[in-house]
N, C-alpha and C positions, 0 to 999 in steps of 0.2 A: 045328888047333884045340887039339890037349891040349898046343903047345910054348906057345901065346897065354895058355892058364893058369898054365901052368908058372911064366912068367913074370911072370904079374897075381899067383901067393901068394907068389916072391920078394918083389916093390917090396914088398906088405904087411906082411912079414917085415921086410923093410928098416928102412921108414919106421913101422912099429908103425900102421898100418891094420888095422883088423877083416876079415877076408875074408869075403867075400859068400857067401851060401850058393848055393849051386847052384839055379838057376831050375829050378819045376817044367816037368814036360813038358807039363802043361793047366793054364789058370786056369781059378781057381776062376770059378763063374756069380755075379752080386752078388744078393743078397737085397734083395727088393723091399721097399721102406719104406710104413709103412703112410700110409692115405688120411687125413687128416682132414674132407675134406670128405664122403666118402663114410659117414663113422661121423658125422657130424651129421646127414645126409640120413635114414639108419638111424634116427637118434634122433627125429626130427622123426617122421617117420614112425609112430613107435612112439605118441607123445605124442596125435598127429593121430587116431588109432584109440581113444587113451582118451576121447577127447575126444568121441566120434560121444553123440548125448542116447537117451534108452531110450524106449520106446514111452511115451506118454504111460496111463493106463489107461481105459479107456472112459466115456463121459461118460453123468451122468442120464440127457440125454434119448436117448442112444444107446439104453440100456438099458431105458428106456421100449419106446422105438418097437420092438425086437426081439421085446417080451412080446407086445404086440398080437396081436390073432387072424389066421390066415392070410390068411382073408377082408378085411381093412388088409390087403395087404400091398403094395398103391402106395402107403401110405404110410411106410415102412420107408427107413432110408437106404440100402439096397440099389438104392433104383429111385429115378433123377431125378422132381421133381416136375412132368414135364410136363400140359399140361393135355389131359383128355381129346378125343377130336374131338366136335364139334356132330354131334349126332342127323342120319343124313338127312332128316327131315321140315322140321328148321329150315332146314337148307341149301339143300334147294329153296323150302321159302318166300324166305327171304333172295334167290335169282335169281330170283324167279317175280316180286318186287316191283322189282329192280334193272333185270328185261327190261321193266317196265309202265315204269316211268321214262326206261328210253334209249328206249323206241318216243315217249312223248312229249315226248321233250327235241328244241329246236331250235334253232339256230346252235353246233351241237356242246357245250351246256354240259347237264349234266345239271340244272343252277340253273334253269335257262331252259326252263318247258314252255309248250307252246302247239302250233301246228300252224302247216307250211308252208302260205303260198299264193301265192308265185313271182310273176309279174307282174303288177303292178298296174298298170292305163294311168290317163293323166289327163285328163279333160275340157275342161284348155286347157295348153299347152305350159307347161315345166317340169317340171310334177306329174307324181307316178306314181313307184311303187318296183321297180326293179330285181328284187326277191330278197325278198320281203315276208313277216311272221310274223305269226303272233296271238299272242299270250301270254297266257297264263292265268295264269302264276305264276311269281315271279321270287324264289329263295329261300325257296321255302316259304310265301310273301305273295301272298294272289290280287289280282289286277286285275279291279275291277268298273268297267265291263265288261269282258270283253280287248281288248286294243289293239293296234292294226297297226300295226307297225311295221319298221325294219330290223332287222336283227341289232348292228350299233353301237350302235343307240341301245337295244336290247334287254341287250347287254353290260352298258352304260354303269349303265343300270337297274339290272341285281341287285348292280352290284360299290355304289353309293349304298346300296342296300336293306341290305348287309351293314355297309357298312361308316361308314353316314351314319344312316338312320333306323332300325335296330333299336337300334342304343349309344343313340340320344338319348332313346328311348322304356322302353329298358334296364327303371328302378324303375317306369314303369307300364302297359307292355304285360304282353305281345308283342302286336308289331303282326298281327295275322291278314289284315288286309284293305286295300286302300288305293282309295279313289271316284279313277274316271278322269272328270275333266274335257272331256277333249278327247285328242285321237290322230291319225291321218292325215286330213287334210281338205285335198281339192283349191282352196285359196283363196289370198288376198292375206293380208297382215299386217294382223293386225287387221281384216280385212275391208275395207280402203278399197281404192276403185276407185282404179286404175293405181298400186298400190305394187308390189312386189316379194314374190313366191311366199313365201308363208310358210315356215319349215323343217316346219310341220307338210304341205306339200304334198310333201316329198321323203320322208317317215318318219323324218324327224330329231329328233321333237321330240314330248313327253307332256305335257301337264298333269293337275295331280293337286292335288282340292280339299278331301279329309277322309281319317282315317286310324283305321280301328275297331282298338282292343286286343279282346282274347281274352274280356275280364268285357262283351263289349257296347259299352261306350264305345267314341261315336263323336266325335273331335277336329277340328276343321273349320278349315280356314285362317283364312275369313271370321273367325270368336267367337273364336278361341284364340291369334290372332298379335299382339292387344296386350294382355293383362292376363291375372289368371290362373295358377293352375299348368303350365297348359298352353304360356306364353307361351317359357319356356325353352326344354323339347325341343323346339316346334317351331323356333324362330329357331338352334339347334344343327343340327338337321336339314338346314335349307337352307342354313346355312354350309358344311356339309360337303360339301354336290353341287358347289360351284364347284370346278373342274378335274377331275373325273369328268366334268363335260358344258363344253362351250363356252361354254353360255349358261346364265343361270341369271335367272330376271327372278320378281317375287314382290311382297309388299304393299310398298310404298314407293318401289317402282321405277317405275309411272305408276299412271295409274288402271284400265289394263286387266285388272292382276293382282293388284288386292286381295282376291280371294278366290281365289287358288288359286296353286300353285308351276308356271311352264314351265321346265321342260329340254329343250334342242336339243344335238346334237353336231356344230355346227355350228362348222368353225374359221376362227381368225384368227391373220394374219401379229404381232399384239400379244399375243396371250394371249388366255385364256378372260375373257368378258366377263360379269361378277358386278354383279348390283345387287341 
């Protein structure tokens, strides 16, 4: 090793080379170079923190509602404005009227009061109801008288009542009352010998000939269907039943029905049959 020297500061000497210093016996460690990204994060950071907004200061009505006397004090923005619970006395009235209602509601609607009376036989074949009701009242609307009938065509009933003659009567009821014409009747069609069971012999089918608002006015098929203030809502009304019922027959459509609306829920392979 020291003749290898020897020899590498001769040639230097020689050839006029600088001679190399003698390598230390440890290198140095290298110093770490700084981050830039990490002195932007820093800064950003810093910037992020000025930038947070200050409490806003309390507002009027804060300040308001805080003075209030203890006794306020559901009213304070301390406490949600929930609404208080109803008194026990109201909440059992509330179920004591809900339970008189579902005792008389029947074909499951609560719209729909009346009383079960199950089977009804008939005095010549055909006639007679399966599963039979009375109804009293269909939407809050009595039936004078109540009427026998099924639960379809009891359905068919209040879904018309809401949604056919109370709108048409809208600016001059409320309807309170509605005259029942006719309802279950073990007969033929129109009464002639050897026609075919009437739908009023299976509970398909009501007629209905006047209709009293709440002020006493009573409005009557017969006087109201052609002339008149009256002429409107009612001819709206009975527009409205076709396709709520099967059938809908009324002044114009013969002479059997000039004073009074029949609904039947009576179907056909064509559609609901409207005159």
């Amino acid at each position: 090793m020291m003749l290898r020297r020897w020899f590498t500061t001769l040639a230097c000497v020689i050839w006029g080379l600088p001679i190399a210093a003698a390598a230390p016996e440890t290198s140095p460690r290298p110093q770490s170079r700084p981050n830039p990204d990490a002195a932007a994060a820093a800064t950003e950071l810093l910037a992020v923190a000025r930038m947070r907004p200050h409490l806003r200061p309390a507002s009027e009505q804060t300040i308001i509602a805080a003075s209030r006397p203890e006794g306020l004090a559901f009213l304070s923005p301390d406490t949600s404005a929930r609404p208080w619970p109803r008194p026990p006395s109201i909440e059992s009235q509330a179920m004591a009227k809900r339970k008189l209602r579902r005792k008389g509601a029947v074909c499951g609607d609560l719209k729909i009061q009346g009383e079960n009376v199950g089977y009804v036989p008939g005095r010549i074949k055909a006639c007679g109801i399966k599963d039979a009701v009375r109804v009293n009242t269909v939407a809050g609307v009595r039936l004078n008288p109540p009427a026998l009938m099924n639960c379809r065509t009891a359905t068919a009933l209040r879904q018309w009542t809401e949604l056919g003659l109370k709108p048409a009567f809208r600016q001059r009821g409320p309807v309170v009352e509605v005259k029942v014409a006719a309802h279950y009747a073990c007969r033929t069609r129109n009464n002639k010998r050897g026609a075919r069971i009437s739908e009023h012999g299976k509970g398909n089918a009501i007629d209905l000939s006047a209709f009293t608002m709440m002020d006493g006015e009573v409005i009557t098929v017969l006087k109201g269907w052609g002339q008149g203030t009256t002429r409107k809502p009612l001819r709206k009304a009975y527009k409205r039943a076709c396709g709520v019922f099967g059938t809908t027959l009324g002044p114009g459509s013969d002479g059997y029905h000039r004073d009074h609306f029949h609904f039947d829920t009576a179907s056909y392979r064509s559609g609901p049959y409207c005159r």
